[in-house]
C-alpha positions as CSV (number, residue, x, y, z in Angstrom):
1,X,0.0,0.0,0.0
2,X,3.1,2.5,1.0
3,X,4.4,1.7,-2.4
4,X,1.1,3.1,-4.5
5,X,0.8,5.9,-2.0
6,X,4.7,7.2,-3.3
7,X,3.9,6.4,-6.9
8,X,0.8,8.2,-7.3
9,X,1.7,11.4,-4.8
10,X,4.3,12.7,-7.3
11,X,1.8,12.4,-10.4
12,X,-1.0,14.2,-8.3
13,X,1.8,16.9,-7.5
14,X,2.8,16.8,-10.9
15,X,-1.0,17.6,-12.0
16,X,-1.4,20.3,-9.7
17,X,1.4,22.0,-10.6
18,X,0.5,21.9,-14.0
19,X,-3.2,23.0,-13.4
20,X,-2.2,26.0,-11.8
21,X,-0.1,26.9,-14.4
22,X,-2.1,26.8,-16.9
23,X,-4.7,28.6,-14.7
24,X,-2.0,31.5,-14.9
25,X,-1.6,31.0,-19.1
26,X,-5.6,31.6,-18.7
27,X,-5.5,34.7,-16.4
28,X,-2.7,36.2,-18.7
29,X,-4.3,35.2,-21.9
30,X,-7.8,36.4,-21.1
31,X,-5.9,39.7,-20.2
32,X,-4.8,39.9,-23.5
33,X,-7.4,38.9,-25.5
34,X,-9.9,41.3,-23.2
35,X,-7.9,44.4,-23.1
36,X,-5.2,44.5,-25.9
37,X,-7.4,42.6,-28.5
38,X,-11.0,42.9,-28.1
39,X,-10.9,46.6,-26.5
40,X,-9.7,48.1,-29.1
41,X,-11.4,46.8,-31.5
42,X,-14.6,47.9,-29.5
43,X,-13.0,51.4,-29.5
44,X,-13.0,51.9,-32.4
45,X,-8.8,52.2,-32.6
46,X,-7.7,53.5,-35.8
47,X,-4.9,50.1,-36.5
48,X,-8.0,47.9,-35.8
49,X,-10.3,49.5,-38.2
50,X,-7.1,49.6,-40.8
51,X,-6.4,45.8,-40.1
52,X,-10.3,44.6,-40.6
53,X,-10.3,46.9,-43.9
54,X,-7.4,45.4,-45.1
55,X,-9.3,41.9,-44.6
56,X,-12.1,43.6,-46.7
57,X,-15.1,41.8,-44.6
58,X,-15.9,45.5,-42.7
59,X,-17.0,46.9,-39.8
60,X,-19.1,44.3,-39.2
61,X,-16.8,41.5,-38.8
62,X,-14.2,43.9,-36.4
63,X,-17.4,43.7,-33.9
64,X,-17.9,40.0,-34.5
65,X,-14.2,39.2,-33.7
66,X,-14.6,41.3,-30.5
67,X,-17.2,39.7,-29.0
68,X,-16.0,35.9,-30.1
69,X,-12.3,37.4,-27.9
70,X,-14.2,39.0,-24.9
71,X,-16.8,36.3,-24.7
72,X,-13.5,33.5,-24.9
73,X,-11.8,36.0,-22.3
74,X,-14.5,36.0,-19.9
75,X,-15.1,32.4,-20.6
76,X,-11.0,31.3,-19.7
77,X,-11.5,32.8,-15.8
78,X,-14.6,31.0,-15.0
79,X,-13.4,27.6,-13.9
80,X,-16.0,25.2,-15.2
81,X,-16.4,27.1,-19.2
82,X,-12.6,27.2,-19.1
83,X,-11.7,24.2,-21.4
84,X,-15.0,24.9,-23.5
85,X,-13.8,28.6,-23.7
86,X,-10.1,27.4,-24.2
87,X,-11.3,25.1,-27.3
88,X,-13.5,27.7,-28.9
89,X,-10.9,29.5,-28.9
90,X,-9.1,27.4,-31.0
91,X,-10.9,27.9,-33.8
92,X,-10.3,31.7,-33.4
93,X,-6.8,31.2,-33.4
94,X,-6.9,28.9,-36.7
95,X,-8.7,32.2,-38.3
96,X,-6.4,34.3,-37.1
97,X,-3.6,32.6,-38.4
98,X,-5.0,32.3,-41.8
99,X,-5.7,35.8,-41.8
100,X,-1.9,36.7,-41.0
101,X,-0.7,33.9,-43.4
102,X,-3.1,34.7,-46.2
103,X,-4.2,38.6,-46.1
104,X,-1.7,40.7,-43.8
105,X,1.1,40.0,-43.1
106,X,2.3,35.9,-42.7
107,X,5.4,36.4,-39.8
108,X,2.6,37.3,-37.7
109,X,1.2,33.8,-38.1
110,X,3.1,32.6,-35.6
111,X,1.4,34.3,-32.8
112,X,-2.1,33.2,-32.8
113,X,-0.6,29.3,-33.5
114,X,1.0,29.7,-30.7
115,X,-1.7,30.5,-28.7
116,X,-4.0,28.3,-30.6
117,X,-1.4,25.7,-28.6
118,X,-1.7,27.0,-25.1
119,X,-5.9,27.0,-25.7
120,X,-5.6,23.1,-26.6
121,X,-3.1,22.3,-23.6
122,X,-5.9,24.3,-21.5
123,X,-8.6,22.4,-23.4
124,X,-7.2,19.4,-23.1
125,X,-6.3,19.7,-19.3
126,X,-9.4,20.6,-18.6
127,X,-11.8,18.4,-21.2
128,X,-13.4,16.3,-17.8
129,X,-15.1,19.9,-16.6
130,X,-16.2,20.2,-20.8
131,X,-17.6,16.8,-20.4
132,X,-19.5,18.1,-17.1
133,X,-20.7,21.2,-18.8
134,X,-21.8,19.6,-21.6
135,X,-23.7,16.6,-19.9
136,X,-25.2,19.1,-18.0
137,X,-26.7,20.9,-20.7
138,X,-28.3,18.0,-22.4
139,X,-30.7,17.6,-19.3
């Protein structure tokens, strides 16, 4: 019994650790995504409303993007839409990336694929609490 106690402590400690950290990737990401992406875009900031005309989709889509960013932002903090937040977000990032690679400018690609990462390590770490939420729903 000693023997599974020792074998199994250092994997919990091991998950722990790496919960916590990626509930600081979260706190920083949401930061960014909030207040340096889906602010000024809000706002109205004159290199946001260049960027989205330079995509060519409008006003329209600047908005969209916003929301999709401060909805995902809000949705990484709060512990049990964290990994359905963190996947969605995915899928924002995989846009983004497109974007950089296709209209504007492709060195920037590497950014958002980079996050696109840390959301599926965050997704992927917290997929149970997904599986909860998502259960949950279908009652």
């Amino acid at each position: 019994m000693a023997a599974i106690t020792q074998t199994t402590a250092p994997a919990r400690s091991t998950g722990r650790a790496l919960r916590r950290t990626l509930w600081g990737a979260q706190i920083l990401l949401a930061s960014f995504l909030l207040f340096a992406s889906a602010l000024p875009k809000f706002a109205g900031q004159q290199d946001a409303i260049e960027t989205f005309a330079k995509i060519g989709w409008g006003d329209w889509f600047r908005y969209v993007t916003a929301v999709v960013e401060a909805a995902g932002a809000i949705g990484l903090v709060i512990p049990r839409l964290a990994g359905a937040a963190a996947t969605a977000l995915i899928g924002l990032m995989i846009g983004a990336a497109l974007t950089q690679i296709l209209v504007l400018e492709p060195a920037w690609a590497l950014m958002p694929v980079v996050f696109g990462v840390i959301f599926a390590l965050i997704g992927w770490q917290r997929r149970e609490d997904t599986k909860a939420l998502v259960h949950g729903l279908k009652r």
